[in-house]
C-alpha positions in Angstrom: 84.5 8.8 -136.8 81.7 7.5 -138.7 78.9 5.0 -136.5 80.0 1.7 -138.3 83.9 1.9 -137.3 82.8 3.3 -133.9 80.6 0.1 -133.3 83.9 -1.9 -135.1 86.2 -0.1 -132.5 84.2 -1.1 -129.3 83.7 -4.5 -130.8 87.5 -5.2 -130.9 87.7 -3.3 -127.5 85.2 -6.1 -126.0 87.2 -9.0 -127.9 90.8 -7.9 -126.3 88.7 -7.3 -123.0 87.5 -10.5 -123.0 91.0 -11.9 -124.1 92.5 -10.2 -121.3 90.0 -11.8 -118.9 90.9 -15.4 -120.0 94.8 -14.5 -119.7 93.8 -13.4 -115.9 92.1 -16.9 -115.2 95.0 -18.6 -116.3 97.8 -16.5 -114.8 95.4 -17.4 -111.4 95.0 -20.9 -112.1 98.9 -21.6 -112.7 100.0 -18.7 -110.8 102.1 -17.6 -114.1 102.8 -13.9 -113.9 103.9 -13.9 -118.2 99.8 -14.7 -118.2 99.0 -11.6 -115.8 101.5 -9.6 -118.2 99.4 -10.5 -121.4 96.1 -9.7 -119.4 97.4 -6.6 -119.0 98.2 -6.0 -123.1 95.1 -7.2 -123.9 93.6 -4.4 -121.5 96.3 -2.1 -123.3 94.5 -2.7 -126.4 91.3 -2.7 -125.1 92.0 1.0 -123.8 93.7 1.7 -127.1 90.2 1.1 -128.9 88.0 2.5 -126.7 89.5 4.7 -123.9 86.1 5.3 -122.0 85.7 1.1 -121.0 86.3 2.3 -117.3 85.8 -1.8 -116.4 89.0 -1.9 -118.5 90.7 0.0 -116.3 89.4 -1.6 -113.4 90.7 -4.6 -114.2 94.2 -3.5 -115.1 94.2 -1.7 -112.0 93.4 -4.7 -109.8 96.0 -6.7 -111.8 98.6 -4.6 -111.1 98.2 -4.4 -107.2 97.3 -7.6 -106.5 98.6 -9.9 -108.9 102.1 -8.0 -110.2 102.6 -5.8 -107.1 102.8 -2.0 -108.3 99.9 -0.3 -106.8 101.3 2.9 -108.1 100.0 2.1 -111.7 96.6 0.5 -109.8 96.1 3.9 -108.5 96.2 5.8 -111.6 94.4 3.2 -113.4 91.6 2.7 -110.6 91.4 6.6 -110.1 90.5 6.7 -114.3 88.2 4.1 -114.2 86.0 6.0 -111.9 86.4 8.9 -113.2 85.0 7.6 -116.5 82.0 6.2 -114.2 81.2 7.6 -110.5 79.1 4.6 -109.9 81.8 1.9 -110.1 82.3 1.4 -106.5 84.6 -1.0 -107.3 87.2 1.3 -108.4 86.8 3.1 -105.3 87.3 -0.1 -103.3 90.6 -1.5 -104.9 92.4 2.0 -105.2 92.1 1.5 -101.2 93.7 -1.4 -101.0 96.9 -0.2 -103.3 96.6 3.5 -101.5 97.2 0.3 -98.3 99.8 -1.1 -99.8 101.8 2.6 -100.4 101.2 3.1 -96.9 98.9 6.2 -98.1 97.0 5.6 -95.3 94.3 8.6 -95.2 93.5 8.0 -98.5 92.7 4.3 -98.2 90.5 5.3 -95.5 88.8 8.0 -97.6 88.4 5.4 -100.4 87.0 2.8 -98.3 84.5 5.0 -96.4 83.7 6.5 -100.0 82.7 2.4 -101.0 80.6 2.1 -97.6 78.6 4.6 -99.0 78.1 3.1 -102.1 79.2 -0.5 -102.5 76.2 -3.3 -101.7 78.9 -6.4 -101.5 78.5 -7.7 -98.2 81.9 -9.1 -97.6 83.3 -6.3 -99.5 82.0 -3.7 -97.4 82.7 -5.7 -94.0 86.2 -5.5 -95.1 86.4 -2.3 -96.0 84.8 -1.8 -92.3 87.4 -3.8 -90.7 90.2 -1.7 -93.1 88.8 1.7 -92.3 89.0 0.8 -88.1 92.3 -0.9 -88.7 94.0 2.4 -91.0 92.4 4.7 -88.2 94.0 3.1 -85.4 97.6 2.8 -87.2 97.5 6.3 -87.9 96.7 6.8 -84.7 99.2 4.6 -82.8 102.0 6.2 -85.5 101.0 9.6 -85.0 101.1 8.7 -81.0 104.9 7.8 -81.5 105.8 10.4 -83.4 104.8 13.0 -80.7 
């Protein structure tokens, strides 16, 4: 692929991201889960023109487990976007919370110690503080049960 329709590609990669970021805001505004769908064809596309925007995948990953409940596809969408870049934190972060919300606990825990280590949000990484104590004594108390 020649450098002008490699620049056009991650031009109309950056126009459906940003699309897909105004269908977010409105699918949060009117809580209208048809906007969070669109969001997540405009990240489709975005993908579709440039497959290494790892922010892409970030954001289709947190759509899916937060706003249109399937942290299965967060998981595999959060676990590409860091692979494509190790210092996205982020990515880290939010595959926690759907590895939570599978009840996968050990590997929330490793994801949100792996953010403490990295992430700089402050209310971000108190919560992934408070997540990593909470996880630990859950697995705890159930492995306590179970014996």
């Amino acid at each position: 692929m020649n450098r002008l329709s490699l620049w056009w590609q991650r031009v109309h990669a950056r126009i459906h991201y940003a699309m897909a970021l105004l269908h977010r805001y409105y699918g949060n505004r009117d809580h209208l889960p048809s906007e969070h769908m669109r969001a997540i064809e405009a990240l489709n596309r975005a993908i579709a023109c440039d497959p290494t925007n790892a922010r892409a995948y970030l954001v289709r990953g947190i759509l899916w487990w937060r706003e249109l409940d399937h942290p299965r596809r967060a998981v595999l969408d959060l676990t590409e976007a860091y692979r494509l870049n190790p210092r996205l934190a982020e990515a880290r972060f939010n595959r926690g919370v759907a590895y939570q919300q599978l009840r996968e606990y050990d590997k929330a825990i490793a994801d949100f110690e792996a953010y403490l280590e990295v992430g700089d949000h402050p209310y971000w990484r108190e919560y992934a503080r408070e997540m990593v104590e909470e996880l630990r004594t859950w697995t705890h108390d159930a492995a306590d049960s179970s014996s």
